[in-house]
C-alpha positions as CSV (number, residue, x, y, z in Angstrom):
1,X,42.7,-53.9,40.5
2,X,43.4,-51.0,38.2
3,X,40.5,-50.5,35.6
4,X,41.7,-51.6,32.3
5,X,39.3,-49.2,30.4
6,X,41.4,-47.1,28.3
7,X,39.1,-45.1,26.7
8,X,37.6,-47.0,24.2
9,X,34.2,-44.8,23.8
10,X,36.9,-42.4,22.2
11,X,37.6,-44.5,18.8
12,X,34.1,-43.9,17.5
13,X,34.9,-40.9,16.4
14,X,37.4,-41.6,14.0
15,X,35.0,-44.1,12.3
16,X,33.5,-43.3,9.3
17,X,31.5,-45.8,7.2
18,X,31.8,-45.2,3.7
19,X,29.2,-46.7,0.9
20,X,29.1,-46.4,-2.5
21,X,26.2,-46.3,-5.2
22,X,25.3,-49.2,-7.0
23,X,22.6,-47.7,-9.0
24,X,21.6,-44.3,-9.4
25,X,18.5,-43.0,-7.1
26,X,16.5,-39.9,-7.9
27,X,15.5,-37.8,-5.0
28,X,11.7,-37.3,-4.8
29,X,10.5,-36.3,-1.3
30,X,11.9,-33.8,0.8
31,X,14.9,-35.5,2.8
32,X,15.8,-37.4,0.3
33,X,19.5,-37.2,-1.5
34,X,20.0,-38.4,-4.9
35,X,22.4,-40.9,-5.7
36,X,24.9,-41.2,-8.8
37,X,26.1,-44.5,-9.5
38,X,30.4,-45.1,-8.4
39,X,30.2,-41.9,-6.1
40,X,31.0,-42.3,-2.1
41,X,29.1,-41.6,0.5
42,X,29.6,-40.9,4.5
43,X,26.6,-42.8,6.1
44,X,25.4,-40.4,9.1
45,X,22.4,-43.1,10.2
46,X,21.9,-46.7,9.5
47,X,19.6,-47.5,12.1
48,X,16.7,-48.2,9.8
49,X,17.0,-50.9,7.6
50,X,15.6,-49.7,4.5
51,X,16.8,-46.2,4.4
52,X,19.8,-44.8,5.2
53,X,21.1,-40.8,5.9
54,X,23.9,-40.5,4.3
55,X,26.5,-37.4,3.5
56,X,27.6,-36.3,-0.2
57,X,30.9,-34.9,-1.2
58,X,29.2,-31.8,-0.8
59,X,28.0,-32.4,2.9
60,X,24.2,-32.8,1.8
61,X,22.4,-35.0,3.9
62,X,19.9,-37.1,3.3
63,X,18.2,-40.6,2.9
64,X,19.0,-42.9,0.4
65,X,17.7,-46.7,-0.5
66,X,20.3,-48.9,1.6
67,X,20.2,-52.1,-0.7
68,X,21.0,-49.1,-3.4
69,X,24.7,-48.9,-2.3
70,X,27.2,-51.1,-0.6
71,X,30.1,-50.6,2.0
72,X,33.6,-49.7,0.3
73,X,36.2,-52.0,0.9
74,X,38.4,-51.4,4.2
75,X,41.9,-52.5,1.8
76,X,41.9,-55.6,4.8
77,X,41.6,-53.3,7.8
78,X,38.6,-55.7,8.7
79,X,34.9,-54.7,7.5
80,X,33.8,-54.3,11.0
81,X,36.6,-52.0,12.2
82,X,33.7,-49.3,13.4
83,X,31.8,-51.8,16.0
């Protein structure tokens, strides 16, 4: 039997979970990133439940409150489209 496997470990990379802020967050330790409310952001690590690292519009990265933003709309594409 042929192997069916076509490559799948390849459409990763073209997934890109995007959040936005609910409520602004002030950076206060080093490694954090500070949030203002409506902007997006490109989440880089949601391993850990309660903080996030996540990418600015400027490419800053750093951690952010997770229950402070929540995942933008997919326009139907299907909210789990990056598992």
């Amino acid at each position: 039997m042929k192997n069916t496997n076509f490559g799948h470990h390849k459409m990763k990379t073209n997934c890109v979970k995007i959040v936005v802020a609910l409520y602004p967050f002030q950076a206060i330790e080093e490694g954090d990133l500070t949030l203002t409310k409506g902007e997006e952001y490109e989440v880089v690590d949601d391993s850990r439940e309660h903080w996030w690292q996540v990418k600015n519009k400027y490419g800053e990265i750093g951690y952010i409150p997770s229950n402070y933003v929540e995942e933008k709309s997919t326009g139907g594409l299907g909210q789990h489209s990056c598992e």
